[in-house]
N, C-alpha and C positions, 0 to 999 in steps of 0.2 A: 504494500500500500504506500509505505512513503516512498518508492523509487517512482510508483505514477504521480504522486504530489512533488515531487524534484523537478522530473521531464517536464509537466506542465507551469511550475513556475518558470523553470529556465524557456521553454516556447512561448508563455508569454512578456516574458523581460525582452528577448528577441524581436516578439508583433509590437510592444511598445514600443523598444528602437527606431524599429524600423519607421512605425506609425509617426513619431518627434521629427526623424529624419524627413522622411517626405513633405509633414506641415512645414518645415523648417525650407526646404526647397524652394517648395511654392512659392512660402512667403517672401523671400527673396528673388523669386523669377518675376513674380507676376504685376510688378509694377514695369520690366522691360515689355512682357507681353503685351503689356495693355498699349505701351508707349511706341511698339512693334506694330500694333491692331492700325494706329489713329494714323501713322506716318502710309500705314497699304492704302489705306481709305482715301489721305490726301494725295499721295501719289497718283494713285485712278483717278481722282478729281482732277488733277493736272495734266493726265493722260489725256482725258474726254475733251478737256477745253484746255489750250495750252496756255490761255492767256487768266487761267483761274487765279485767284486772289483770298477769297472766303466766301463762304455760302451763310445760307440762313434757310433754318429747321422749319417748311410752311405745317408740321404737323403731321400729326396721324390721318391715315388716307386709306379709307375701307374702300375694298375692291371685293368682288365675288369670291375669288378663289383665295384670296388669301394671301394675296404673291407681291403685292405692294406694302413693305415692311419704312419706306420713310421717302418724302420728298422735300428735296431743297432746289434752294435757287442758287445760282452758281453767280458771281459777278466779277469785275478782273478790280484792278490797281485802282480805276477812276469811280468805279462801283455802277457802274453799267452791268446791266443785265446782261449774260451772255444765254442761259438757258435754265434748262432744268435738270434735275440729276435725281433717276429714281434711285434706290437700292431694292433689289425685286426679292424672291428666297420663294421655290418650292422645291416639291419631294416627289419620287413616281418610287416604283420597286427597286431600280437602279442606285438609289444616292441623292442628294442634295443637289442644285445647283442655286449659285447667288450671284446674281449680275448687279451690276450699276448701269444704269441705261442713263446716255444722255440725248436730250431733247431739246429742239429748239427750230421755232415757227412748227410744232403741228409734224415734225420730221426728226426719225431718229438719228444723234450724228454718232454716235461710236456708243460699241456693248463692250465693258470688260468684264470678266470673271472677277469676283471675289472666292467662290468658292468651290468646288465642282469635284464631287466623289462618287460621281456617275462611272459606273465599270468599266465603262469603252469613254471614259473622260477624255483624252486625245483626241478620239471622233467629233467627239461634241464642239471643244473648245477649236477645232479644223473647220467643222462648219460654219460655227457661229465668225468666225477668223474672215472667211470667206464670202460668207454673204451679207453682212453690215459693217459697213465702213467706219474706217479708226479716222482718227483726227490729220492723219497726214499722208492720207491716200485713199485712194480712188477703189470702185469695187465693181468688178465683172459680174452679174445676171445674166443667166442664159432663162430667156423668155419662151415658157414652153409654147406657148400663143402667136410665135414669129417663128417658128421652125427652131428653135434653140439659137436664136441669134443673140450675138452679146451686145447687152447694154451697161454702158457707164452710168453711174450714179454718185454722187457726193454723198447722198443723205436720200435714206426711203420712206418716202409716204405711205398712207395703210395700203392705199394700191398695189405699191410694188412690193409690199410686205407679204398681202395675199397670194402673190404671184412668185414665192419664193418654194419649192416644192423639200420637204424637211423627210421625202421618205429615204434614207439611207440607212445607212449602219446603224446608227446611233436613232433612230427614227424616236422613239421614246422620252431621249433626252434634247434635241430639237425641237419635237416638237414643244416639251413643258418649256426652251427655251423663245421657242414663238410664241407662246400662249403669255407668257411674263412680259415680253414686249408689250408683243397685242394691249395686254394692262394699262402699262404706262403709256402709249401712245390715245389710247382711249382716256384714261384719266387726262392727260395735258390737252384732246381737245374739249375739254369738257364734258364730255356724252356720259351717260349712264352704263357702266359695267356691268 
């Protein structure tokens, strides 16, 4: 009896170590984390609009699905308005994905990943790469409706949004990342989700 009363104090003097240790970790990581978190977010922000400067939190924004988690306004140096900047977040069977979609005039101008633990993630973040335009380039649509002929576009309206076919590899997670556009482009022109 006391060798089982020994082995169990000694396993838990051990789980308490170890338990000290890990709080202890945390508590000293998690102020880089967080300060790690704020620098990805403004970084994107600077990605989408390169003349960004600071934003302002327009509040909580209920959509249907769930997928519109924050919207700001972006403005540069002089405090002009340059757009909008969703942050979206859904989930299918695959994984997470979390974009920032930025907007502006009623057209989306650049999608970037926050987060994406979609299985075939590469697929996903290859699409989305390819058919919405980053802030310092141009983006080729093949228009099923013209014989697949390519069109240039800066910025896509819900038209050529529509007109963007998401069945591929990754079909599941394109599409949840059309459907999070769709969101935010619907929310910024006003209409009802």
């Amino acid at each position: 009896m006391k060798r089982y009363a020994y082995v169990s104090l000694v396993l838990g003097a051990i789980a308490l170590i170890c338990a000290l240790l890990i709080a202890g970790f945390y508590m000293m990581t998690n102020p880089f984390v967080k300060m790690n978190e704020e620098n990805k977010v403004r970084d994107t922000y600077t990605k989408i609009y390169s003349e960004y400067y600071s934003s302002e939190d327009v509040g909580f924004i209920e959509d249907e699905k769930g997928y519109i988690k924050k919207k700001d306004i972006a403005y540069d140096k002089d405090g002009n308005v340059l757009g909008y900047i969703y942050t979206t977040s859904g989930k299918n069977s695959y994984g997470e994905v979390s974009l920032m979609i930025g907007i502006k005039d009623e057209k989306v101008v650049d999608v970037e990943f926050l987060v994406n633990t979609e299985s075939f993630a590469s697929t996903v973040n290859s699409y989305v790469k390819s058919n919405y335009p980053s802030s310092s380039d141009s983006v080729i649509i093949l228009n099923p409706y013209q014989g697949n002929e390519e069109i240039y576009v800066d910025s896509l309206s819900m038209d050529e949004l529509d007109m963007i076919d998401t069945k591929c590899g990754a079909t599941f997670g394109a599409t949840l990342v059309k459907s999070m556009v769709l969101a935010a482009i619907t929310e910024a022109k006003g209409e009802i989700i």
